[in-house]
Backbone as CSV, one residue per row, in Angstrom:
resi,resn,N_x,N_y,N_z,CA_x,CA_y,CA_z,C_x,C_y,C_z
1,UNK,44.246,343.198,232.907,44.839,344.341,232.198,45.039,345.495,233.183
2,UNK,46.075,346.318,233.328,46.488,346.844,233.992,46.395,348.041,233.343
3,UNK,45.835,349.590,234.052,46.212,350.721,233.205,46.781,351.599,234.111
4,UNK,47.847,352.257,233.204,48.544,353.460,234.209,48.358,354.575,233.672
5,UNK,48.444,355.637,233.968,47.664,356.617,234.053,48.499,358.065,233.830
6,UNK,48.801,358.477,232.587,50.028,359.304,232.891,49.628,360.815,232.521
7,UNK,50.243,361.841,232.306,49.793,363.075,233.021,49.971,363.722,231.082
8,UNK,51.266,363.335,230.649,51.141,363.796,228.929,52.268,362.647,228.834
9,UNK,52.450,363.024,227.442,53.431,362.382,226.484,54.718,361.852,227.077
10,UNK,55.366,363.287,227.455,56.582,362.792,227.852,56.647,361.896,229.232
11,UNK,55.207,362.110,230.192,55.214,361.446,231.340,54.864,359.652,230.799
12,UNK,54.143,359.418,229.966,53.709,358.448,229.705,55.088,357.400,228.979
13,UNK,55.727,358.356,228.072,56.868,358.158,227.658,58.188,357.529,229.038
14,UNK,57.928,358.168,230.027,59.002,357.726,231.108,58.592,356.455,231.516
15,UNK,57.070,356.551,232.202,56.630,355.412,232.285,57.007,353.667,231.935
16,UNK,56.303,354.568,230.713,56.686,353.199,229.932,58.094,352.549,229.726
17,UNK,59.511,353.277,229.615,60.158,353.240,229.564,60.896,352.388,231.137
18,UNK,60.109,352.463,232.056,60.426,352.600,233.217,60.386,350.929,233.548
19,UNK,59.136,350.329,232.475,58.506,349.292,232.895,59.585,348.120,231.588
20,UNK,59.948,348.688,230.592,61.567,348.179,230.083,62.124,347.944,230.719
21,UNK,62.418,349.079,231.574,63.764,349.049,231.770,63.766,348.169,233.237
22,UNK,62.864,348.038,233.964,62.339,347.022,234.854,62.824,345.604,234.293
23,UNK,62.619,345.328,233.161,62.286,344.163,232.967,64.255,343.527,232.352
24,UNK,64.678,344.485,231.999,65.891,344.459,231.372,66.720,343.904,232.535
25,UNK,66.466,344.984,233.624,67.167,344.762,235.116,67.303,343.255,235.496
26,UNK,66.081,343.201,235.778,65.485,341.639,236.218,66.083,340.113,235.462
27,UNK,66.119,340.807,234.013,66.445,339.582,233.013,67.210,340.331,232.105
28,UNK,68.551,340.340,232.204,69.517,341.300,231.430,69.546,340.565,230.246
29,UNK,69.289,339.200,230.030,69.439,338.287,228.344,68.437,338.257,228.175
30,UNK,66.806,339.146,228.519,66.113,338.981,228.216,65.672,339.231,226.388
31,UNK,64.446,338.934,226.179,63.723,339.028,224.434,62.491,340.458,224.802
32,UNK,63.471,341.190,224.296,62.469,342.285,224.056,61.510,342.665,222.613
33,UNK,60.266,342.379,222.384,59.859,342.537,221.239,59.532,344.449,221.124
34,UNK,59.666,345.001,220.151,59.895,345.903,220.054,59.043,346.578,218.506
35,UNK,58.529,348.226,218.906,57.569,348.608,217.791,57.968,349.683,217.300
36,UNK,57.612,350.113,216.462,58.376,352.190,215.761,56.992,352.513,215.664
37,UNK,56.621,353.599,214.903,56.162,354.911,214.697,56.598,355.485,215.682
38,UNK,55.621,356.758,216.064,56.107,358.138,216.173,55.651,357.601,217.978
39,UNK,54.670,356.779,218.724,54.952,356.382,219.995,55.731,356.414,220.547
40,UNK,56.669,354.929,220.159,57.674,354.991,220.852,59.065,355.580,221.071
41,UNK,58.886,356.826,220.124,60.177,357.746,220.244,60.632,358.321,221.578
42,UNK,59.442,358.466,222.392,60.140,358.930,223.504,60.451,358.393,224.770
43,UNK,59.737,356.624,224.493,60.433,355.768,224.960,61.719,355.603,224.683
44,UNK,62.402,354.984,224.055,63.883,354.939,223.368,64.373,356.303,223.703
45,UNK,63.966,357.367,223.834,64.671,358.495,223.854,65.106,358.192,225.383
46,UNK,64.019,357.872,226.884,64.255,357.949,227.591,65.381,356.934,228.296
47,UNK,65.380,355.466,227.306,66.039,354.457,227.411,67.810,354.871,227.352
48,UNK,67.740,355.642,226.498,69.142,356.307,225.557,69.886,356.679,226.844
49,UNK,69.024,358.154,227.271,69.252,358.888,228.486,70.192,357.834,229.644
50,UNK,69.314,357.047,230.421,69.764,356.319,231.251,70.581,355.211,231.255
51,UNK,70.807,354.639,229.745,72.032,353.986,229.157,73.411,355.308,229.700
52,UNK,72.793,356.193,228.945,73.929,357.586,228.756,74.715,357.100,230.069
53,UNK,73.462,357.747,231.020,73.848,358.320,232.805,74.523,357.096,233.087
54,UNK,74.610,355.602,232.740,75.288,354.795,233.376,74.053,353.406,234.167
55,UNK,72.616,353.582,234.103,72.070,353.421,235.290,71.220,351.785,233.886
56,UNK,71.514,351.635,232.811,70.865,350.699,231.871,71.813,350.300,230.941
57,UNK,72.236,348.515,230.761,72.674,348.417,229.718,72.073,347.065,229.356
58,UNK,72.914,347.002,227.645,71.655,346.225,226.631,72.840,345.224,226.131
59,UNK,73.466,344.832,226.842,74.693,344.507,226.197,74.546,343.113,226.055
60,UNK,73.424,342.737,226.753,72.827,340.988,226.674,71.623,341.046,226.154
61,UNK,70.886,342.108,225.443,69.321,341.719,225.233,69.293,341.870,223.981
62,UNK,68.210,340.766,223.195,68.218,340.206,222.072,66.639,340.800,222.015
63,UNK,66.619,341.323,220.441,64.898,342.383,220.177,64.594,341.639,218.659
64,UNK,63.411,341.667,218.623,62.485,341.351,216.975,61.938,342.260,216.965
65,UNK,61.507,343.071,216.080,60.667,344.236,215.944,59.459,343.440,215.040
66,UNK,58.138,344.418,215.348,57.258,343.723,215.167,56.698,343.314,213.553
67,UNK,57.048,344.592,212.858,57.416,344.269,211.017,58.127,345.378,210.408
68,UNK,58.211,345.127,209.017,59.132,345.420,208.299,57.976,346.193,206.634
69,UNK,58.482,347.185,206.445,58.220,347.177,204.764,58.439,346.666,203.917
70,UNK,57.354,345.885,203.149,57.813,345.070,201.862,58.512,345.974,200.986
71,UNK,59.458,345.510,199.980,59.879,346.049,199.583,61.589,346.980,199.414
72,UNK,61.604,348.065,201.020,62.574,348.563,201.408,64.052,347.612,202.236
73,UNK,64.774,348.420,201.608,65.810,347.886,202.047,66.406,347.963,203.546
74,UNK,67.107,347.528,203.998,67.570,347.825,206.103,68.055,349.355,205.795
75,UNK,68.708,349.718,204.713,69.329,351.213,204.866,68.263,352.161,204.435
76,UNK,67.395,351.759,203.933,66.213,353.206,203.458,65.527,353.792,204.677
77,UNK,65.755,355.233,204.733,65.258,355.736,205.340,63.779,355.686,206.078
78,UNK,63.077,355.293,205.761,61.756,354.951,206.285,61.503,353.477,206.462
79,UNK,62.629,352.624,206.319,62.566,351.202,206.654,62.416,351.247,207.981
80,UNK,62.225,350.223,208.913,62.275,350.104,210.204,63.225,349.668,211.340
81,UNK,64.050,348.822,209.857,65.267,348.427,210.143,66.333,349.903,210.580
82,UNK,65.912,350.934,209.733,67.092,352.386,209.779,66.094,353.045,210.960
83,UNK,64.603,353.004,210.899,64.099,353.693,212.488,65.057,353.262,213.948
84,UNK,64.587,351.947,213.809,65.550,351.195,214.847,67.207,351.419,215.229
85,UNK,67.594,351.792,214.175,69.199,351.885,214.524,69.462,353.520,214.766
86,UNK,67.986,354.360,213.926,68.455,355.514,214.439,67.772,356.321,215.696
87,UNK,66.908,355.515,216.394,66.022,355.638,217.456,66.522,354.929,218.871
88,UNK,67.220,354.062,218.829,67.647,352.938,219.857,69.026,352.344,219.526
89,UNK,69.799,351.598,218.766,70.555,350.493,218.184,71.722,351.385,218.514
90,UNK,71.803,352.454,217.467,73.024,352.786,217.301,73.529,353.902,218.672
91,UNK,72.672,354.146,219.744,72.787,354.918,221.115,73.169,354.008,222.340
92,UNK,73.033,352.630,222.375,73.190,351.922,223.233,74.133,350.938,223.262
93,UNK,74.964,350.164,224.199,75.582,349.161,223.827,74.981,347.780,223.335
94,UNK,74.132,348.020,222.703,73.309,346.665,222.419,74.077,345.793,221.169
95,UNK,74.405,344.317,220.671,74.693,343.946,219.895,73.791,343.781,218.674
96,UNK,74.229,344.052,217.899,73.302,344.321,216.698,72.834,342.584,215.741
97,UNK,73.973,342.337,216.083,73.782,340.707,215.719,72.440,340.486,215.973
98,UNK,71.822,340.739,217.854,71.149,340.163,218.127,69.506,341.078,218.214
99,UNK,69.918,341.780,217.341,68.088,342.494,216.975,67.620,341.798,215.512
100,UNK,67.045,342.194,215.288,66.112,341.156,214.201,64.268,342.432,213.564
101,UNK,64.542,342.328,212.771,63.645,342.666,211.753,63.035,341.823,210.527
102,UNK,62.004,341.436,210.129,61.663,340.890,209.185,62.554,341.474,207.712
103,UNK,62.999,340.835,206.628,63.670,340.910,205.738,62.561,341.579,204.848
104,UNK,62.588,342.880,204.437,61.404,343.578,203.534,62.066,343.739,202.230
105,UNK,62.834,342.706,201.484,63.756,342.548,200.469,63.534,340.827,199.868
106,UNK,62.866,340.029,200.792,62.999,338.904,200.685,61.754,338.494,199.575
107,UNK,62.179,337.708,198.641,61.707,337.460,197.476,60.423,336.392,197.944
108,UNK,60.547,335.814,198.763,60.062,334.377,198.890,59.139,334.727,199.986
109,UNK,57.848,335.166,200.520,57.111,336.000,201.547,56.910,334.347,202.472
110,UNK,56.385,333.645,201.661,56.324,332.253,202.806,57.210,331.686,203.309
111,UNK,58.617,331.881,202.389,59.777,331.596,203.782,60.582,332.633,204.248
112,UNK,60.167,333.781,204.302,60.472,335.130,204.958,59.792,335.183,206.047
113,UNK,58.363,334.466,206.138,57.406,334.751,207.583,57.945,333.607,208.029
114,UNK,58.181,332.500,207.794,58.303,331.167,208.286,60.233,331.709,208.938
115,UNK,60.663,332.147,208.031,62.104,332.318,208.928,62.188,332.899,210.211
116,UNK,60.954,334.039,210.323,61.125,335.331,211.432,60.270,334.508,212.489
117,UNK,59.741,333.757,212.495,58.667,333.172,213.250,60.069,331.959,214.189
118,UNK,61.052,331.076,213.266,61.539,330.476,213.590,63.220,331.002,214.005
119,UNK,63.384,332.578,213.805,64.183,333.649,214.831,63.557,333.659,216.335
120,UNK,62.090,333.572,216.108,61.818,333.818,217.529,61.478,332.487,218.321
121,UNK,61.032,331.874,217.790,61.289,330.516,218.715,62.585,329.885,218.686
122,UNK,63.954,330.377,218.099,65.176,329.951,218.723,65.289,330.516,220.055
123,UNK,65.117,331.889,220.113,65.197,332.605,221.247,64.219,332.346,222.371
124,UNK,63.468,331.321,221.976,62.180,330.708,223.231,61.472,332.011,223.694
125,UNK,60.997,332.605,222.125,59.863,333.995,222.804,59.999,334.971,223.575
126,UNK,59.269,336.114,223.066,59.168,337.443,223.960,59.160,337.447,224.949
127,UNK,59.985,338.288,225.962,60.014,338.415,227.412,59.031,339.689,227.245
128,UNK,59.179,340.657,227.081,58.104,341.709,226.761,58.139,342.109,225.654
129,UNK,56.530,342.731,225.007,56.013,343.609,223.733,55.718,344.443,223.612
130,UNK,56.478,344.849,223.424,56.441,346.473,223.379,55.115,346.965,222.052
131,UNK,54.029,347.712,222.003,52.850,347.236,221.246,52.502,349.107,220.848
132,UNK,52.403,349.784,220.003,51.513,350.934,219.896,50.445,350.737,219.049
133,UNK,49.320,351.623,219.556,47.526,351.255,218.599,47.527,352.592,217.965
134,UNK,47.349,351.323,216.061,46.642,352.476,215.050,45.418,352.262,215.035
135,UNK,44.965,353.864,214.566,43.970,354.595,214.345,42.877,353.672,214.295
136,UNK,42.852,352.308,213.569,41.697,351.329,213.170,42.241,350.340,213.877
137,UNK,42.355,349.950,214.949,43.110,349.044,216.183,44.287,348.216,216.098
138,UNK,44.795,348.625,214.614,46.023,347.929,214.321,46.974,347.672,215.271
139,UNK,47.598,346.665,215.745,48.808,346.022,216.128,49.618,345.027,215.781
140,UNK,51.028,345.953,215.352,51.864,345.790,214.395,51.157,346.034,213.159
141,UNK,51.236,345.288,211.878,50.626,345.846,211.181,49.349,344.879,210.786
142,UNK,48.420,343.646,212.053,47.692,343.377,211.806,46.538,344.200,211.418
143,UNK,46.125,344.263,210.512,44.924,345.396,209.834,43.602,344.731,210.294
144,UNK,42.616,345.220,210.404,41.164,344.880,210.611,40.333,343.714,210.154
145,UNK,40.034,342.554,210.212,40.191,341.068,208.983,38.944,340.487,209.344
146,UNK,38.891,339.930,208.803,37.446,338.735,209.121,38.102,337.491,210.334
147,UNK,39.424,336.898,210.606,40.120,336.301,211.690,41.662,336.862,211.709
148,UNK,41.697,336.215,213.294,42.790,336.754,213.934,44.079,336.165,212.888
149,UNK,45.243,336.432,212.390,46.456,335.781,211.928,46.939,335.262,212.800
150,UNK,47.616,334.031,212.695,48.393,333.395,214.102,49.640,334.037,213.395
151,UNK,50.845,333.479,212.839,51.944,333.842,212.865,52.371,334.615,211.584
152,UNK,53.860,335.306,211.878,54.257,336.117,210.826,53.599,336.231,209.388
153,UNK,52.929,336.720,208.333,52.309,337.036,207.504,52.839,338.697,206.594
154,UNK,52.059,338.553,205.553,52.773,339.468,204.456,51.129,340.543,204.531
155,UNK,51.245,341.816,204.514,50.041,341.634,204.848,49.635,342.972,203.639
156,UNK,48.301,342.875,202.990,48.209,344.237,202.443,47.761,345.792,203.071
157,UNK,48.600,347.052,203.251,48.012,347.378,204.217,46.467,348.386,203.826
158,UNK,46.023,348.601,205.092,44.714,349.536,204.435,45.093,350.429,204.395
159,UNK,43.957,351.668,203.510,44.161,352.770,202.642,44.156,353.723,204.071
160,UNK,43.589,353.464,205.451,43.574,354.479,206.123,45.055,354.323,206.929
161,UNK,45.333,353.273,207.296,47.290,353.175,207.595,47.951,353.538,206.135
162,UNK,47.953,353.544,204.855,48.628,354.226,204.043,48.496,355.993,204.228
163,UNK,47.477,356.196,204.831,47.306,357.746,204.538,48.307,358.338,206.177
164,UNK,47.911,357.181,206.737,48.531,357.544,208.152,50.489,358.062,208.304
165,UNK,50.582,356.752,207.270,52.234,356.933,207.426,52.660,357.705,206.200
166,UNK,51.332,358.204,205.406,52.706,358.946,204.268,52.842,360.310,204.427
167,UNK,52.878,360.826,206.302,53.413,361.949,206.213,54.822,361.847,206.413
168,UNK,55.315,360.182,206.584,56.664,360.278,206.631,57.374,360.386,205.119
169,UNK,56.911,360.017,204.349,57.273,360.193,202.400,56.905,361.699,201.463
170,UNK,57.607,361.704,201.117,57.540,362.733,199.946,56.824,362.611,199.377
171,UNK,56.283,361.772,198.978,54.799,361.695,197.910,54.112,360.030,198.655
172,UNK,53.268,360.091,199.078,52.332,359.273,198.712,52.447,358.284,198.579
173,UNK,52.848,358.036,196.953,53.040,357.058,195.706,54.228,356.280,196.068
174,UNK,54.749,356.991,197.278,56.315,356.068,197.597,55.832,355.385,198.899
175,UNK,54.629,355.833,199.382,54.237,354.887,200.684,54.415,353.343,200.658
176,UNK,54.564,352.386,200.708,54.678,350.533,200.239,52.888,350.096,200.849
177,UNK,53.030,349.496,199.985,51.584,349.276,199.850,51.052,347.733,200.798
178,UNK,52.336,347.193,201.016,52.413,345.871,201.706,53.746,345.787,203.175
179,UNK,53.154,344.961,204.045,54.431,344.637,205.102,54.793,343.855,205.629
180,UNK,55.779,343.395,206.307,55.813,341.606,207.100,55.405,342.434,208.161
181,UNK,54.506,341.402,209.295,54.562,341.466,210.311,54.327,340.293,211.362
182,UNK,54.854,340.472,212.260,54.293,339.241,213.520,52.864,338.961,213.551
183,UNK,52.106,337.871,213.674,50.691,337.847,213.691,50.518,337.910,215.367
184,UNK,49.346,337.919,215.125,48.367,337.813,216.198,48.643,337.037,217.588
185,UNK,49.100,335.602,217.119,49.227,334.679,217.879,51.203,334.676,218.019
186,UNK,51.411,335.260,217.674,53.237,335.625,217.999,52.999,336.376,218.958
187,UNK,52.344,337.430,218.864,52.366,338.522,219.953,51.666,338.070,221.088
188,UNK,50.831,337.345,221.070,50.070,336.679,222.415,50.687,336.145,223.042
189,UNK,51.884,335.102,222.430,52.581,334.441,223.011,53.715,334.985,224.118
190,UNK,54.106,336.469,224.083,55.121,336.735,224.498,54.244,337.218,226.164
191,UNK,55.525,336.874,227.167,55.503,336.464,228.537,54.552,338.164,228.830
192,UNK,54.708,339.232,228.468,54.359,340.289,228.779,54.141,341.542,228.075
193,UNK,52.840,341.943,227.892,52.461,343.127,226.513,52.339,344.254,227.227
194,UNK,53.766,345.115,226.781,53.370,346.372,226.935,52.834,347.546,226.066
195,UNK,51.668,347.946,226.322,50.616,349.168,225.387,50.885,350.430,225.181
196,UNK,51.450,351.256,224.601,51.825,352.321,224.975,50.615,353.497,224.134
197,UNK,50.114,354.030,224.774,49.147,355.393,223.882,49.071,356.766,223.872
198,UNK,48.952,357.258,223.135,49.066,358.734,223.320,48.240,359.281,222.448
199,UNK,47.786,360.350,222.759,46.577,361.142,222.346,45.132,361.433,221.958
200,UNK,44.595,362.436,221.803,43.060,362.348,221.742,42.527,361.358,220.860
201,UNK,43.461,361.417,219.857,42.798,360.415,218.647,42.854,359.360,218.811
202,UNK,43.038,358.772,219.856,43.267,357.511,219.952,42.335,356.753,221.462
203,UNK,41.821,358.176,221.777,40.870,357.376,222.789,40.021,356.714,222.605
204,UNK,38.563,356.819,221.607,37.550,356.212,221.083,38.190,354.550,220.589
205,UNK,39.742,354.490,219.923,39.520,353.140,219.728,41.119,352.727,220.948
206,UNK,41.131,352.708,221.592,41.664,352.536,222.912,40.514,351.828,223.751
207,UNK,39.326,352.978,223.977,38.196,352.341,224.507,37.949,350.728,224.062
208,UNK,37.177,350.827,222.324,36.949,349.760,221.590,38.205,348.815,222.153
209,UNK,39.393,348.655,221.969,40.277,347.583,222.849,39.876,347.157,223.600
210,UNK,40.309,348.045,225.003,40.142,347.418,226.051,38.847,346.824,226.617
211,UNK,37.655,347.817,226.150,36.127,347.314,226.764,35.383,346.938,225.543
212,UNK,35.669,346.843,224.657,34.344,346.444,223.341,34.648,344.991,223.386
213,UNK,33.726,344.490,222.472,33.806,342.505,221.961,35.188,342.505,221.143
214,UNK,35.573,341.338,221.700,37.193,340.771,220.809,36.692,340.286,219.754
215,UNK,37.226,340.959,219.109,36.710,340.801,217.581,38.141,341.153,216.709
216,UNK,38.621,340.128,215.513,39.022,340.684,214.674,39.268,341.981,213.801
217,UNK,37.741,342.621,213.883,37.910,343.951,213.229,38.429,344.868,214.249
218,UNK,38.815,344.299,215.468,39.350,345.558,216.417,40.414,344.615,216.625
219,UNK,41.761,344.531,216.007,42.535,343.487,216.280,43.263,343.781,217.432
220,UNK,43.401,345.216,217.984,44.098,345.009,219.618,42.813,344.380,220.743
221,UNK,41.885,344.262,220.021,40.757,343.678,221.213,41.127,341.827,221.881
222,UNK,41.747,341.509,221.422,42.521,340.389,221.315,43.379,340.267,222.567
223,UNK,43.749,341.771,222.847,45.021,341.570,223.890,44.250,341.447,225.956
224,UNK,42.788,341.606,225.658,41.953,341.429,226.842,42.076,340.050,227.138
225,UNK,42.571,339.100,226.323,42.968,337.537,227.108,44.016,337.081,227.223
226,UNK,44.807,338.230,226.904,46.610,337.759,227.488,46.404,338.179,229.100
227,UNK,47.126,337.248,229.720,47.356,337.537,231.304,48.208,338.366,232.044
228,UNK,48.873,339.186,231.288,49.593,339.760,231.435,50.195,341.124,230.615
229,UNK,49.257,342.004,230.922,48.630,343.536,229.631,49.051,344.417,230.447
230,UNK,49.636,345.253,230.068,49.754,346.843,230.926,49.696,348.161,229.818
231,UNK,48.340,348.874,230.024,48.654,349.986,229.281,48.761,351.400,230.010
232,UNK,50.105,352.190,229.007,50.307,353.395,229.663,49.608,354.568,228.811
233,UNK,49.046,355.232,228.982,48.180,355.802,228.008,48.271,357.609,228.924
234,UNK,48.457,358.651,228.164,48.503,360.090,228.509,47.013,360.587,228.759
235,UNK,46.752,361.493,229.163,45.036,361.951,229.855,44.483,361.434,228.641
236,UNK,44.522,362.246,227.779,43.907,362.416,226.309,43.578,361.245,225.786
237,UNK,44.417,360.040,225.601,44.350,358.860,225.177,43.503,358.198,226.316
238,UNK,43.202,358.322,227.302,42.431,357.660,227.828,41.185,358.267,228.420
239,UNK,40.749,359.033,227.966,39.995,360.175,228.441,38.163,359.577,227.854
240,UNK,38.513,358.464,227.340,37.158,357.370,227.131,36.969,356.254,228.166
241,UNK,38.046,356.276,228.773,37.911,354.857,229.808,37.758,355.141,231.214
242,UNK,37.017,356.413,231.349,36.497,356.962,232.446,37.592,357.226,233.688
């Protein structure tokens, strides 16, 4: 596991962005797996930029994002499907055909995970994962469990990720109470995990990741036996890992 070391937000934000856009270079048809909240905004912001200037294009790379809201539709505003197009998709020359979101509309949850699972093994897996850690070590929206999930799953979320995201909702009561996401063993699989962290609140279980026992109830603790980990983390966010 690799850690880099960045100075604040927006530095950590370039960073990371830096180590994309590395990888884009290298493998222009590459499989980028890809995450939202409020992290990676200033990744994508920085991605945008250097699309802009001429110096990045997406015009061959194919993305899965890591889940979806049960429930919401691709156009609702707090879907992930509308984060994505209004954070990245719709700024770049990227083909839209070839991004991919779990269907948070789909009636049938066992062949909704079984479809997104078999999107990504057409594409023969993540070239990189793009990964941000909630508050209770969530990645994507694996929640805290008694075992690891191997693949795509419907998942219920906990009351402390409901409280987390409903400062994006008007009330609360409109938060979704459930989500698809990639499991455990989807995300392991991909060739290269990138970590992205930011802030104080997030050092104590940043720590728990990287140095505590792999354990389920810390489900990014999991990512200490992929061979290939890089986290970019701002002072603050890492200000436990000495």
């Amino acid at each position: 596991m690799q850690i880099i070391r960045a100075r604040d937000y927006k530095d950590m934000s370039r960073r990371a962005a830096g180590i994309l856009a590395a990888q884009i270079i290298l493998k222009p048809d590459c499989v980028l797996g890809l995450a939202t909240g409020s992290t990676p905004i200033g990744i994508y912001e920085q991605l945008i930029q250097w699309h802009k200037d001429g110096d990045l294009s997406f015009s061959k790379v194919r993305t899965v994002n890591l889940d979806e809201y049960k429930g919401l539709a691709p156009d609702h505003e707090q879907s992930y499907r509308y984060f994505m197009d209004e954070h990245l998709f719709s700024h770049v020359d990227i083909d839209k055909k070839g991004t991919h979101t779990p269907d948070g509309l789909a009636e049938d949850e066992a062949a909704e995970c079984a479809r997104y699972d078999g999107v990504i093994r057409q594409m023969n897996g993540v070239d990189m994962q793009l990964l941000g850690l909630g508050h209770n070590g969530h990645i994507g929206f694996n929640e805290p469990a008694e075992a690891f999930q191997k693949g795509t799953h419907c998942v219920a979320l906990t009351e402390s990720t409901i409280q987390a995201n409903s400062r994006l909702f008007e009330r609360i009561e409109d938060v979704p109470h459930h989500a698809y996401t990639m499991g455990i063993g989807t995300i392991m699989k991909a060739k290269k995990i990138l970590l992205a962290v930011s802030g104080r609140d997030k050092a104590k279980i940043l720590q728990e990741a990287c140095l505590g026992p792999i354990t389920p109830r810390v489900p990014a603790s999991i990512l200490q036996l992929h061979p290939d980990v890089t986290v970019v983390g701002d002072a603050e966010a890492l200000s436990s890992l000495g």
